[in-house]
C-alpha positions in Angstrom: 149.0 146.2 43.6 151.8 143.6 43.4 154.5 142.5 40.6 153.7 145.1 37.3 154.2 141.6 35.1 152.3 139.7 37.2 150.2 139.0 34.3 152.5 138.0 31.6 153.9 135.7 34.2 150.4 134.0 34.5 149.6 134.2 30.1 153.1 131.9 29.7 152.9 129.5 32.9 150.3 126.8 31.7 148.2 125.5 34.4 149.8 122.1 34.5 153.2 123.3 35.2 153.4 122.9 39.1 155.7 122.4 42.3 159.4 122.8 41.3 158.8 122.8 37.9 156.6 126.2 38.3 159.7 127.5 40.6 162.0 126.7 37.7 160.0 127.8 34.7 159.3 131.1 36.9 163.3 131.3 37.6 163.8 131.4 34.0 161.8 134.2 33.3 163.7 136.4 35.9 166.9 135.0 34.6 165.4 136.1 30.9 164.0 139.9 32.1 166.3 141.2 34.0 163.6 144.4 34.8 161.5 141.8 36.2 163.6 140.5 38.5 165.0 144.0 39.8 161.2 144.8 40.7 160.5 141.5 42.4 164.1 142.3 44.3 163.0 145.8 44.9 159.2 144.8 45.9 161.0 142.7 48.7 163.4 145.3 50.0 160.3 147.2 50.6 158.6 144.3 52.9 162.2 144.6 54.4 162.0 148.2 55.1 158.5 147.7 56.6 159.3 144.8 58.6 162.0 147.5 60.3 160.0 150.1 60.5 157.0 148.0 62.4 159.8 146.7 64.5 158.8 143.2 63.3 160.9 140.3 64.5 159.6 138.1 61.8 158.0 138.0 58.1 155.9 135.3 56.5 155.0 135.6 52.9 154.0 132.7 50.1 152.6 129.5 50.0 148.5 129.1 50.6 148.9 129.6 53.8 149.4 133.6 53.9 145.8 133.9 51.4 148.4 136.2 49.6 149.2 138.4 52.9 152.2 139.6 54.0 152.0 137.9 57.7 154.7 140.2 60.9 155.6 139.1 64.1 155.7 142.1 66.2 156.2 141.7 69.8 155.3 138.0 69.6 151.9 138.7 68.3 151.6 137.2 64.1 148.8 138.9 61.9 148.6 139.6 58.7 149.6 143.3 57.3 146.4 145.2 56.2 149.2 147.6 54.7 150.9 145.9 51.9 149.8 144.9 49.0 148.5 141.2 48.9 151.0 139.0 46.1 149.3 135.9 45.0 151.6 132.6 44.4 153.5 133.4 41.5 154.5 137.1 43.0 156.0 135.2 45.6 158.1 132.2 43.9 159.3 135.4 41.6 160.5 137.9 45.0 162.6 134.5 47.1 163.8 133.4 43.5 165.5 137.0 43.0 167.4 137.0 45.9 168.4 132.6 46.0 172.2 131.8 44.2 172.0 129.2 41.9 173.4 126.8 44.7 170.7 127.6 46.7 168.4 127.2 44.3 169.7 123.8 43.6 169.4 122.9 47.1 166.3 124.4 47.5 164.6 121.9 44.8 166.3 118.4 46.0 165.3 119.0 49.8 162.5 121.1 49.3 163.8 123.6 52.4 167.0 126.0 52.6 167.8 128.2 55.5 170.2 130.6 54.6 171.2 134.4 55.5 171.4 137.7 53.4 172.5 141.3 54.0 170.0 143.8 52.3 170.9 147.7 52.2 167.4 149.5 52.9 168.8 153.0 52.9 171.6 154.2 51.3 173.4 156.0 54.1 172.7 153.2 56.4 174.7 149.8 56.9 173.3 146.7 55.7 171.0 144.9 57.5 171.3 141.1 57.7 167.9 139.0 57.7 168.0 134.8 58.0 165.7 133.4 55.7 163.9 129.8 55.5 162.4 129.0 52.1 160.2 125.7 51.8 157.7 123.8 50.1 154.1 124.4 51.1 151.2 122.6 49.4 153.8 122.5 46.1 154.3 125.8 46.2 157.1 128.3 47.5 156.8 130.3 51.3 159.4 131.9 53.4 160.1 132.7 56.8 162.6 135.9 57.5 163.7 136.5 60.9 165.7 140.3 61.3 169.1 139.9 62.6 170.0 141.7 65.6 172.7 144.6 64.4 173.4 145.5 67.9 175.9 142.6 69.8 174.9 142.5 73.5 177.8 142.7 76.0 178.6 139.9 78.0 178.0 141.9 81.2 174.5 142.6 79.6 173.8 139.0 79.4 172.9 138.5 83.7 176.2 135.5 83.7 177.8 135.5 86.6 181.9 136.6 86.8 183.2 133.1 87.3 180.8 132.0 84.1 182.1 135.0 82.1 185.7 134.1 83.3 185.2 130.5 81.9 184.6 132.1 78.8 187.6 134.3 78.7 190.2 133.2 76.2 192.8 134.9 78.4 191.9 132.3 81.3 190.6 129.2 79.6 191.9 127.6 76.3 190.4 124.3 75.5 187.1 123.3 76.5 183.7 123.0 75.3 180.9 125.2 76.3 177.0 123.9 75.3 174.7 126.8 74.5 171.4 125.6 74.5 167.7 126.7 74.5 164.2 126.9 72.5 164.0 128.6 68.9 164.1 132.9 70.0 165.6 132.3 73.2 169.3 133.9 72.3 171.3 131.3 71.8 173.1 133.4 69.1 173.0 136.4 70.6 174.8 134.6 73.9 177.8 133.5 71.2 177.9 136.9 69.2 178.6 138.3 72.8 181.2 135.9 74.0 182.8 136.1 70.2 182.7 140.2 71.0 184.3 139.7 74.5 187.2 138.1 73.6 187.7 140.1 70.1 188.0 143.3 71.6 190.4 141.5 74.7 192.9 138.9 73.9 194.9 138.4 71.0 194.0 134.5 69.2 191.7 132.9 66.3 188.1 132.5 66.2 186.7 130.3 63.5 182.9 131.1 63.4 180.6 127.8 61.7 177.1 128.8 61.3 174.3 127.5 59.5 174.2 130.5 58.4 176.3 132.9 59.4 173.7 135.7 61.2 176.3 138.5 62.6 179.4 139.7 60.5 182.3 140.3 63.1 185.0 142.5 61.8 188.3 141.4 63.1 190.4 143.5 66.3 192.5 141.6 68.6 191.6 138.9 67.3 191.2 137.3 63.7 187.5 136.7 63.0 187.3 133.4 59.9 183.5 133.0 58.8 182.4 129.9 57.3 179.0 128.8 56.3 177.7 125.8 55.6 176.9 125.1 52.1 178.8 128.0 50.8 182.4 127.7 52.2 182.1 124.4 53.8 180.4 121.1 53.2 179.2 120.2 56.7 179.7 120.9 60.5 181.8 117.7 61.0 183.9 119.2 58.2 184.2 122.8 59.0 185.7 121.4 62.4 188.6 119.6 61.2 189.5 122.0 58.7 190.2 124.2 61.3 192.4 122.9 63.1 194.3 123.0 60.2 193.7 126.9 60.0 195.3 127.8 62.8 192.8 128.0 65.7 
């Protein structure tokens, strides 16, 4: 069983309503009953909770391409769940429009795609974990990607680098320079920067300005002050973001 007003969602949608203005109309009635969009909120912390507990990597949901499943990566396999309840195409656009801002929303509808992240508390004596989330258009109708975000950092010594790389990335030896992390979609590219970030956090007084589209891992500031800013929420672009910061203090 999916959404409880599933139904009433389907009796006011006429059938000629479709693409963004279904996402809209749908919006509004979430916007209008606030019960409804608790449960859609609350329906998708539980595909958050199972994701974890599955020790998915990824969650698919939405669009025709899922035939209403709830689709897991787990160990690099993708199959559907056999598990969850199945949520048709309105279920869907109702559980990513309870959790989008009204920015993102926005955003959402002129480019039909938004890549954002999100922290989600899934038990209550447990710290928040942070998922990244790609919403887009699929056959005119709404599906999304989440990917779980690591909450452990590696440590650079964890990472196989060699000491003269790892010294390279020391603040305390090098400061100016610009290092390319690189590689496929998965392949840790984030995980490598998180680590570095760590590193020189916990070792040497200084400034790091994180830019992310979006921001995956929260640090929390030590020896050095940690400044977070995402694109589309607290800065307008990459090229921006850079030369405001080196009016911040670097």
């Amino acid at each position: 069983m999916g959404l409880s007003f599933n139904n009433d969602m389907k009796t006011a949608l006429p059938e000629y309503v479709l693409g963004t203005n279904r996402f809209i109309k749908i919006d509004k009635m979430l916007s209008e009953n606030v019960l409804w969009k608790k449960e859609a909120y609350e329906n998708l912390k539980k595909l958050f909770k199972e994701m974890i507990e599955q020790e998915a990597s990824d969650m698919d949901f939405g669009g025709l391409r899922t035939n209403g499943k709830v689709w897991f990566r787990i160990y690099g396999d993708k199959s559907p769940s056999e598990n969850l309840p199945h949520y048709d195409e309105n279920e869907s656009i109702a559980m990513i429009m309870s959790i989008l801002s009204e920015e993102q929303k926005s955003y959402l509808f002129k480019n039909k795609n938004i890549d954002f992240a999100l922290s989600c508390d899934i038990e209550a004596d447990e710290p928040p974990f942070r998922f990244r989330g790609d919403v887009f258009y699929e056959r005119n109708l709404l599906a999304v990607n989440f990917r779980i975000i690591n909450q452990m950092l590696f440590r650079i010594k964890d990472l196989g680098l060699s000491e003269p790389i790892i010294r390279r990335l020391d603040l305390h030896y090098e400061k100016s320079g610009l290092f390319l992390i690189t590689g496929i979609r998965g392949s840790g590219k984030s995980s490598t920067l998180d680590a570095i970030i760590d590193m020189n956090n916990h070792k040497n007084n200084g400034h790091i300005i994180i830019i992310g589209n979006p921001i995956e891992y929260i640090h929390t500031s030590d020896k050095c002050l940690i400044t977070h800013r995402e694109i589309g929420k607290d800065v307008a672009s990459f090229q921006k973001g850079v030369i405001d910061s080196l009016r911040q203090d670097p």
